[in-house]
N, C-alpha and C positions, 0 to 999 in steps of 0.2 A: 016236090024234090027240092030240096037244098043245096046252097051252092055254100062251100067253104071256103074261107080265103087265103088267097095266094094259088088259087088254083086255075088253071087257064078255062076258063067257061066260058070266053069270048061272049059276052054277055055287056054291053056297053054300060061306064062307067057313070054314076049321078054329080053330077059338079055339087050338088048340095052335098053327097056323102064324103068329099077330098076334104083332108086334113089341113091344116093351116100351116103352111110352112113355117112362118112367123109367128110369134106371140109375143105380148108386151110382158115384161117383166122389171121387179124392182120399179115399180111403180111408185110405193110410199116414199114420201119427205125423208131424207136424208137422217132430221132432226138435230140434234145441238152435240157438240163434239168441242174440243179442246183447242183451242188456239193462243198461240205462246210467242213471243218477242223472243230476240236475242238478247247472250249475256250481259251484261256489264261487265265492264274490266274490274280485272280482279282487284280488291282494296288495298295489296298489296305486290311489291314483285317477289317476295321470298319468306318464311317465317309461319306459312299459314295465313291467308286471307279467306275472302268471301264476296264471292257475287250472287246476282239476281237477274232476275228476267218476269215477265207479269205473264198471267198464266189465268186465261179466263176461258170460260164457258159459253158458246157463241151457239145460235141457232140459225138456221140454211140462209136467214135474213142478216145477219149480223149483231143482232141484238144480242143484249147478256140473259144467260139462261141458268137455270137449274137444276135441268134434266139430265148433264153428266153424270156419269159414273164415277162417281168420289174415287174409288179404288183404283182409277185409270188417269189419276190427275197427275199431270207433270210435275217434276218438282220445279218449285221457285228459287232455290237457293241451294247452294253448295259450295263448299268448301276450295280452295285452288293454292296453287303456288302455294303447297304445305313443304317444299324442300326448305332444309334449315339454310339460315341466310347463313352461319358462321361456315355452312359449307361451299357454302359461294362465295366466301373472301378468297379476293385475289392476295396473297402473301407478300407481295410487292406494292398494294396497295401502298401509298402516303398521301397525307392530308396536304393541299396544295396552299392553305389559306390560315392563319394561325388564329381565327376566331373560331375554327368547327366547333368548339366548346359552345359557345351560346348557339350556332346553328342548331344544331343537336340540342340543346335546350329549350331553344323556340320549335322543335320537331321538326324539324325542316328537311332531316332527315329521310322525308314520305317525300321527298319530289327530287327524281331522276341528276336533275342538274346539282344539288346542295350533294347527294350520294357521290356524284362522283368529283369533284372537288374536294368535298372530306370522305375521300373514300374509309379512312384506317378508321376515324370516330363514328362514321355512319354504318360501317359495317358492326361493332363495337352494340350498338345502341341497335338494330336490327336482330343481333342478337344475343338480347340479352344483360349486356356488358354496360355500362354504362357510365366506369369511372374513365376520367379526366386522362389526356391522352401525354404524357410527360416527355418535355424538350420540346417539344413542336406547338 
């Protein structure tokens, strides 16, 4: 006679024939995956610049690996603060210092504090513009 199951046959149960509640899974090593730094500031505030960030391939240990998937690699670099700088001149701008000329010559241009002191010439050379700034 056969018993089938889920049928009440009061028939007492074998501990060897009970299911495992549990089971391990996801056992295997993780393996090598992508790990990425943050930006760098952008190379400029306005005009189009470009940052970076390092973008390596790490294994469950930390070592550098090979085993990424090229197709899934982050990018290292892109592009930022692509708005035109002549659209960010303030109209009221004025140069505060009557050498901006050579500031702007020596590039000086690239550093916040020289910008806004020669705002009119730096804005000028930012974008684009680059002649000599007349009366001032």
């Amino acid at each position: 006679m056969s018993v089938a199951a889920g049928t009440n046959n009061r028939l007492p149960c074998l501990m060897s024939d009970k299911p495992d509640t549990q089971r391990p899974c996801n056992t295997q090593a993780c393996g090598s995956r992508w790990h990425y730094t943050l930006w760098t500031e952008c190379s400029v505030s306005c005009g189009g610049g470009s940052r970076t960030r390092d973008v390596h391939c790490l294994d469950e240990s930390g070592s550098f690996s090979s085993l990424c998937n090229q197709s899934q690699k982050p990018k290292n670099a892109e592009r930022c603060n692509t708005v035109s700088c002549f659209a960010l001149r303030d109209p009221n701008c004025e140069d505060q210092r009557s050498d901006c000329e050579q500031y702007r010559r020596a590039r000086f241009c690239a550093y916040p504090m020289y910008r806004n002191v020669c705002c009119a010439t730096c804005s000028r050379e930012l974008a684009g513009h680059t002649t000599a700034s007349h009366g001032r």
